[in-house]
C-alpha positions in Angstrom: 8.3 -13.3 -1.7 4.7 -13.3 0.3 2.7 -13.4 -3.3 3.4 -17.0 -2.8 1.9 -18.0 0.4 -1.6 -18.1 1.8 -1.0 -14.9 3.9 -4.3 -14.6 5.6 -4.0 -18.3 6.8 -0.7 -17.3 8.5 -2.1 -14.4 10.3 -5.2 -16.2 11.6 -3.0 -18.8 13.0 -0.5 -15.8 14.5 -3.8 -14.9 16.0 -4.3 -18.0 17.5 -3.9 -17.1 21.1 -5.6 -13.9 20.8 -4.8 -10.5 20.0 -6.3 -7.3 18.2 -3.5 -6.9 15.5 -1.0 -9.6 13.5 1.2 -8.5 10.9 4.0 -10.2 8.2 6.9 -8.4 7.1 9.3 -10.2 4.5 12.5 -8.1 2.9 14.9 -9.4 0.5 17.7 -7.3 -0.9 21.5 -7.0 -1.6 23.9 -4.5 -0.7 27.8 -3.4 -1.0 30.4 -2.3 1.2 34.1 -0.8 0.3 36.5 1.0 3.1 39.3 2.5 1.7 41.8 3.0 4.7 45.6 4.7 4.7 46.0 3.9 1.0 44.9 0.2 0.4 41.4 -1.1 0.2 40.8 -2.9 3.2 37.2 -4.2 2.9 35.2 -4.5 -0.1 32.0 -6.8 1.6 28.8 -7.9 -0.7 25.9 -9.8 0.2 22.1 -10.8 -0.1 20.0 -10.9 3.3 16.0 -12.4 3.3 13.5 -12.9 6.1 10.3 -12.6 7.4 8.9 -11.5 10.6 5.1 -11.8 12.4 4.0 -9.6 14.9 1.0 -9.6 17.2 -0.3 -7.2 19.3 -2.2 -8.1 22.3 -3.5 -5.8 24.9 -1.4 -2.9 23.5 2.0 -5.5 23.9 3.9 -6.5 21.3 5.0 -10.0 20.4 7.6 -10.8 17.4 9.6 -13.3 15.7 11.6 -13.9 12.4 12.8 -16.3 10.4 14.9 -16.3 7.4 13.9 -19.9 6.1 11.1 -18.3 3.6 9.1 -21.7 3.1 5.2 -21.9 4.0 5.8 -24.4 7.1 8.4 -22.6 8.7 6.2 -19.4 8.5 3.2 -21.7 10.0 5.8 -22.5 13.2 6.8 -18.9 13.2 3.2 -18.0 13.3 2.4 -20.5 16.2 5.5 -19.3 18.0 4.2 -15.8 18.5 0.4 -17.2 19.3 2.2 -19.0 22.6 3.7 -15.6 23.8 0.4 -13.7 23.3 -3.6 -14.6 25.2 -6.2 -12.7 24.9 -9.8 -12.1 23.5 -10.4 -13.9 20.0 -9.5 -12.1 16.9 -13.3 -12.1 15.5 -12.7 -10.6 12.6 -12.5 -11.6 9.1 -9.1 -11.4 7.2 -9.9 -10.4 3.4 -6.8 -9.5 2.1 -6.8 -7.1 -0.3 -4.8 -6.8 -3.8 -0.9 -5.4 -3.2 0.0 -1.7 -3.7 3.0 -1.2 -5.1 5.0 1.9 -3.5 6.2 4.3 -6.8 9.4 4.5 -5.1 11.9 7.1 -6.3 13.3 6.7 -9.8 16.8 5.5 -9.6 19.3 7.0 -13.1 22.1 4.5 -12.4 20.8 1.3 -10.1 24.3 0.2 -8.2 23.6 -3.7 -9.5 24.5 -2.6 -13.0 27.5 -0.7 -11.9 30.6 -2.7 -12.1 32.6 -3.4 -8.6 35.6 -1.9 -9.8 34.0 1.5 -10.8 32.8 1.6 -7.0 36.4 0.9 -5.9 37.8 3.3 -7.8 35.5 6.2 -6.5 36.8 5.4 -3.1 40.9 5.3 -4.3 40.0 8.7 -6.1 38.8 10.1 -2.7 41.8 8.4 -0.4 44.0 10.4 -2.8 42.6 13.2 -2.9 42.3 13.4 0.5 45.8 13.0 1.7 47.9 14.8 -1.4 45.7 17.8 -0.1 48.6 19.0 2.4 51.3 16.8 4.2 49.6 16.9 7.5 47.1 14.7 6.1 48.0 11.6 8.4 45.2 9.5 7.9 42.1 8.7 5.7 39.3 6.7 5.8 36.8 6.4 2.9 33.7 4.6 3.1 31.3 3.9 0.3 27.6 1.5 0.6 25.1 0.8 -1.5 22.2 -1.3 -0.8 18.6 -2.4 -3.2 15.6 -3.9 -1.0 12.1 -5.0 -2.0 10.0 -5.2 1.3 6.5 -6.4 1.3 4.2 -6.4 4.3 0.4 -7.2 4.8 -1.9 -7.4 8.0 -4.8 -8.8 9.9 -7.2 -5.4 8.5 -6.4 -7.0 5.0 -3.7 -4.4 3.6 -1.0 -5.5 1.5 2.2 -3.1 0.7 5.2 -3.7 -1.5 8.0 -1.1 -1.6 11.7 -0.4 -2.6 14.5 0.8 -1.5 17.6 1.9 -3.2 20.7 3.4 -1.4 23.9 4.5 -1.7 26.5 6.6 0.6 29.9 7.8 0.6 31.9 9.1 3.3 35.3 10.6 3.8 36.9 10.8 7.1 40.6 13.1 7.1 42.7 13.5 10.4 45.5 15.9 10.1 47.9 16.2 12.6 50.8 19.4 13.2 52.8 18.2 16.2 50.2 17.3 19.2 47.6 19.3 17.5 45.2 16.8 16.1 41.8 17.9 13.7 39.2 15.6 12.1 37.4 16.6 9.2 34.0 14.5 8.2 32.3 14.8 5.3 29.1 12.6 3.9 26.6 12.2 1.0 24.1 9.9 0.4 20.4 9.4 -0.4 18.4 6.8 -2.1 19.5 7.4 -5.0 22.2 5.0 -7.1 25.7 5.7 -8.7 24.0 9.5 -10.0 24.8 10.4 -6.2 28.1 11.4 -7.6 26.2 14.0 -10.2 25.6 16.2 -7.0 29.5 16.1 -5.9 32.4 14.1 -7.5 34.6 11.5 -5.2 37.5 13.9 -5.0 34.8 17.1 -3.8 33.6 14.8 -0.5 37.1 14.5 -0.1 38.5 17.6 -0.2 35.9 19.3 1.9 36.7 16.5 4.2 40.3 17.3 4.3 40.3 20.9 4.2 38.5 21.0 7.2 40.2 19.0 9.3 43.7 21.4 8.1 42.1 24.6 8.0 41.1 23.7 12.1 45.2 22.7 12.9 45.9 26.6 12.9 42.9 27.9 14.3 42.5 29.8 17.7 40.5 27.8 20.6 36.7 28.8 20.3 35.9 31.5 23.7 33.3 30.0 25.8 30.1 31.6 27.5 26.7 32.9 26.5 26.9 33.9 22.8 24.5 34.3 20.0 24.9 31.5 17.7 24.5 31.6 13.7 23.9 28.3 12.5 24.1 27.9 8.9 21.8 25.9 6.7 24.8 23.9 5.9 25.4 22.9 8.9 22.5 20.0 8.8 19.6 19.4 10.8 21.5 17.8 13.8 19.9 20.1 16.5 16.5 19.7 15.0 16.6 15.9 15.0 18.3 15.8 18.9 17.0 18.8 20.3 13.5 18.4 19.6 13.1 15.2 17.0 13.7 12.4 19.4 11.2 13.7 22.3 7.7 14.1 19.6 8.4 10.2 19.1 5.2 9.1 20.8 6.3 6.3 22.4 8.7 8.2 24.6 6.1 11.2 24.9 3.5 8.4 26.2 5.7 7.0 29.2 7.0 10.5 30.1 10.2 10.1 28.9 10.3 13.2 26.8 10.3 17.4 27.5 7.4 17.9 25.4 5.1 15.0 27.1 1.4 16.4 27.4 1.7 19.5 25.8 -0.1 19.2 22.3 -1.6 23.0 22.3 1.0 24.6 24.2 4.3 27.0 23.0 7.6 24.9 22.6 9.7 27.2 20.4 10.0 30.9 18.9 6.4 31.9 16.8 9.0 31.6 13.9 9.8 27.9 14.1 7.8 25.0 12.1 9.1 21.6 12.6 7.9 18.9 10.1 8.7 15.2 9.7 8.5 14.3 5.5 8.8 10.6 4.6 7.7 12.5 0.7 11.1 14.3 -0.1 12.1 12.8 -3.2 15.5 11.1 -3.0 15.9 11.9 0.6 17.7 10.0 3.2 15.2 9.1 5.1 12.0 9.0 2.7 10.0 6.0 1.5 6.4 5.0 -0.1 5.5 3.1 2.5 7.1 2.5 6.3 8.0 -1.0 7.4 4.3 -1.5 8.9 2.5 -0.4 5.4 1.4 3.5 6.3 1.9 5.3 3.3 5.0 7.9 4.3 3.5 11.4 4.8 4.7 14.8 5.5 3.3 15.7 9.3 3.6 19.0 10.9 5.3 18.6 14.4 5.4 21.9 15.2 3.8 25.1 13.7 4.5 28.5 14.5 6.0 27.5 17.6 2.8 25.7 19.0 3.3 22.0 19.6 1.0 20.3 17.0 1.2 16.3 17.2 3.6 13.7 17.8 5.2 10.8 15.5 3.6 7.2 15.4 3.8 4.3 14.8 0.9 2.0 14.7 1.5 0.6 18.5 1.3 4.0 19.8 -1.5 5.2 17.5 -3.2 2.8 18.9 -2.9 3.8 22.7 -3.4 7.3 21.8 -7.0 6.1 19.6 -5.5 8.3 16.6 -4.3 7.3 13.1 -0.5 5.9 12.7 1.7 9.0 10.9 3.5 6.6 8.8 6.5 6.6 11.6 6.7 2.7 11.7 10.3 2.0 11.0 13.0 -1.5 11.9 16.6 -1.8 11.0 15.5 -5.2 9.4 13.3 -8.3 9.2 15.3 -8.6 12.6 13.6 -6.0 14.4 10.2 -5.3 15.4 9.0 -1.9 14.3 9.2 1.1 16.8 9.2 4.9 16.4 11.2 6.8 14.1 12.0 10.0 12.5 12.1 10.3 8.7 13.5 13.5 7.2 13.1 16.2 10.1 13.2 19.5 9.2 12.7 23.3 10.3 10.7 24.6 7.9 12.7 28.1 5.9 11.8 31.2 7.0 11.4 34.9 5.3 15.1 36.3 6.2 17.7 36.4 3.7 20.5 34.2 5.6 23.3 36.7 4.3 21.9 39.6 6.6 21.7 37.4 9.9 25.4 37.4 10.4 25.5 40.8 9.2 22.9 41.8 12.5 25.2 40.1 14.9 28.2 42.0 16.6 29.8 39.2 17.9 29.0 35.5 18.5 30.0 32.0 17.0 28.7 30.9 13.2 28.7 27.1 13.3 29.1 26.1 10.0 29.5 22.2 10.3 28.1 20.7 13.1 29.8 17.3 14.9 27.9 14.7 17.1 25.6 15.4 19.5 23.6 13.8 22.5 20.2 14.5 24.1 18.6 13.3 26.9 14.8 13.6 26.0 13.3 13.6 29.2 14.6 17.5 30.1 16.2 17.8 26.3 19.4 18.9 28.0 21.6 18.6 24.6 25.5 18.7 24.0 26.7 19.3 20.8 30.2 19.3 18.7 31.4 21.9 16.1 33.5 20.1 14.1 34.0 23.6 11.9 33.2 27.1 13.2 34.4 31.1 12.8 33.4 33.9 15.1 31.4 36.5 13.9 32.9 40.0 14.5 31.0 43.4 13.5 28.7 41.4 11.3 31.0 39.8 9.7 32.8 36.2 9.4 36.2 36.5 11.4 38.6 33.5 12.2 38.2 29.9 12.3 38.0 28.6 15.9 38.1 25.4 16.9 36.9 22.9 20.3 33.6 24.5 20.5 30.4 22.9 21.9 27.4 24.3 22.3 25.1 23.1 25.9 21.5 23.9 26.6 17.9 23.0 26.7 16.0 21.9 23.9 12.7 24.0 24.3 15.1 27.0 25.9 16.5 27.2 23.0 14.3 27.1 20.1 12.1 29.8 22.0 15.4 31.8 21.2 15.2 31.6 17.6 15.3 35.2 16.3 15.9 35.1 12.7 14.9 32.0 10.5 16.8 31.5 6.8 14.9 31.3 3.6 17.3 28.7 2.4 17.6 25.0 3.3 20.5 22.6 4.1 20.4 18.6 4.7 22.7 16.4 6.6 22.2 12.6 6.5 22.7 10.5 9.2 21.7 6.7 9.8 19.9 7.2 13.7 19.9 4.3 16.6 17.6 3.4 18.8 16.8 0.5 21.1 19.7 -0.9 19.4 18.4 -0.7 15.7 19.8 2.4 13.5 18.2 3.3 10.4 18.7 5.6 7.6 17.8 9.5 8.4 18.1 13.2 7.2 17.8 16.4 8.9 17.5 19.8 8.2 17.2 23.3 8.8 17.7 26.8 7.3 20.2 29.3 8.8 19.0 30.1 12.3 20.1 33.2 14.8 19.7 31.9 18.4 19.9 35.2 20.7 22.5 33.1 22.9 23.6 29.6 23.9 26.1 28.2 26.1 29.3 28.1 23.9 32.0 25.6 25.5 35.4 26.6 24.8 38.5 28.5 26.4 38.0 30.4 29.6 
């Protein structure tokens, strides 16, 4: 892709105008699409997708374009085109570029290109049927499966040269169930980047059927109380309250213009002594894990948060470079489309001591929140709403009857200083995450968690 072109050349003249820091970015890569909906595949979508992109950075401002004509005099007017919307000092500095580094990547059993189309469309009429001849109040399903392979290759004006890839695959099943105006959902995902062996960890039918029991199993049960509670949230539940509560406000570029909770507070206490939050681009297989990110840091596990003392933030290179420290391998874009900005990888708490079968059995009565729904944040108090989408009460220690309609309010730091009791096991949720319009691929986690109490939302 790049291999063939006389990259440094293309920088200086990206540097043209002035500037401190030019970067290319080229992707190429193919990817499929099937929805299964109400019986009858309705989309089965499969394509290739190429580009390139330049960035400058001048005077800590950012200036990018793309192109998806990959020829060396189109990348020469791209190049001049971001020199005009940059001035500044000269660039004095040579531009040696250095041999490419491959990313090792994550070993892939069953790559989705050798998988015939039919076998993919099968999976998904499997899970449709599945799905609704699990009870007749099944009245709709929705089955989505994606895969997606991408090489991405990306050098710079300090003489680095990355290549990486990328290979994807998800598969979704959503089930509502209706019983006369009583209407449940039931969601249920896997993915990774991983190819067709996703389907090792859980068959077609399994997503399926955990989708659909959930959305029946919630047509009979009682409206979840409201108030102040304690809160069990299981490990299975995902990492959705680590990834809104606290993930989106240590991105730095919203901790630098005072746009998150946590601004300025490297040093001080932000949760309970038993809570360590960690971004790790490493996990193998994960989500939201690569080699390298879409700038060419090498992907790296970074401790956010360690025994409840606010350690560091995410970055990107931008904001490393306002803050004078090294980029944390946080550099992420939705494509060759997008500039890089900020993002999470896979965000975790880190597992605890506790066995998580004896925190339910410590709590007289509260809410366990097995599956969590969607959420929202605002990162500048971390006020936080969130959805159960399945959820029992707890009663004497023990699990009682489903409920449904919870949500659970609060403050981000408030919270997590109420963490009383932190699992020793661990439970991921996937996710792809948006920001300033770009959404990328994402997974969160956390053990089984006792919060003394939270605001439940439910019946009066």
């Amino acid at each position: 892709m790049l291999d063939s072109f006389d990259i440094a050349r293309i920088l200086r003249r990206a540097l043209a105008g002035g500037g401190e820091f030019a970067d290319i970015y080229g992707e190429e890569g193919a990817s499929t699409a099937i929805v299964c909906e109400d019986g009858k595949i309705e989309k089965v979508l499969a394509g290739t997708d190429r580009g390139v992109g330049i960035r400058v950075i001048s005077d800590l401002r950012t200036a990018y374009a793309y192109t998806n004509e990959i020829t060396e005099a189109a990348l020469f007017d791209l190049a001049d085109t971001v020199s005009r919307a940059v001035r500044g000092k000269d660039f004095g500095s040579a531009i040696d570029l250095r041999p490419k580094v491959v990313g090792a990547g994550f070993p892939i059993k069953l790559p989705p290109a050798a998988i015939p189309l039919q076998d993919k469309v099968s999976a998904a009429n499997r899970a449709e049927g599945a799905a609704r001849g699990f009870d007749q109040r099944v009245r709709q399903v929705m089955v989505m499966y994606r895969d997606s392979a991408l090489r991405a290759q990306s050098a710079n004006s300090l003489g680095e040269f990355h290549e990486t890839s990328r290979t994807g695959t998800v598969f979704m099943t959503q089930v509502v169930a209706a019983d006369g105006d009583i209407i449940q959902t039931g969601y249920e995902p896997l993915g990774g980047f991983r190819g067709f062996e996703l389907f090792d960890q859980k068959s077609p039918e399994e997503i399926a059927l955990t989708a659909a029991r959930r959305a029946v199993m919630m047509l009979t049960a009682r409206k979840a109380p409201g108030g102040m509670m304690p809160v069990v949230l299981s490990a299975e539940a995902g990492g959705t309250m680590v990834h809104e509560a606290i993930g989106h406000g240590l991105e730095a570029d919203l901790a630098q213009t005072g746009m998150s909770v946590y601004s300025g507070k490297i040093g001080e206490q932000v949760a309970s002594s038993l809570v360590t939050v960690v971004d790790d681009a490493t996990i193998p297989n994960a989500r939201g894990s690569f080699s390298f990110d879409d700038e060419g840091t090498p992907g790296e596990r970074t401790v956010l948060v360690e025994n409840g003392i606010l350690k560091g933030y995410m970055y990107d290179r931008l904001t490393a470079m306002k803050d004078g420290c090294p980029s944390t391998g946080n550099g992420r874009r939705e494509s060759y489309q997008s500039k890089p900005i900020v993002r999470m990888s896979n965000t975790l708490i880190a597992p605890g001591n506790t066995p998580p079968e004896s925190i339910i059995k410590g709590v007289a009565r509260g809410l366990f929140v097995r599956k969590m729904g969607g959420g929202q944040v605002n990162t500048v108090n971390g006020d936080f709403m969130f959805e159960v989408s399945e959820g029992y009460l707890i009663e004497n220690g023990m699990l009682g009857e489903p409920v449904r309609g919870a949500t659970l309010t609060g403050s981000g730091p408030d919270v997590l200083k109420k963490v009383e009791q932190v699992g020793s096991d661990l439970g991921f949720g996937i996710g792809t995450c948006g920001k300033d319009g770009q959404g990328v691929p994402v997974a969160d986690a956390q053990p089984t968690l006792l919060i003394a109490e939270i605001t439940v939302g439910g019946a009066a």
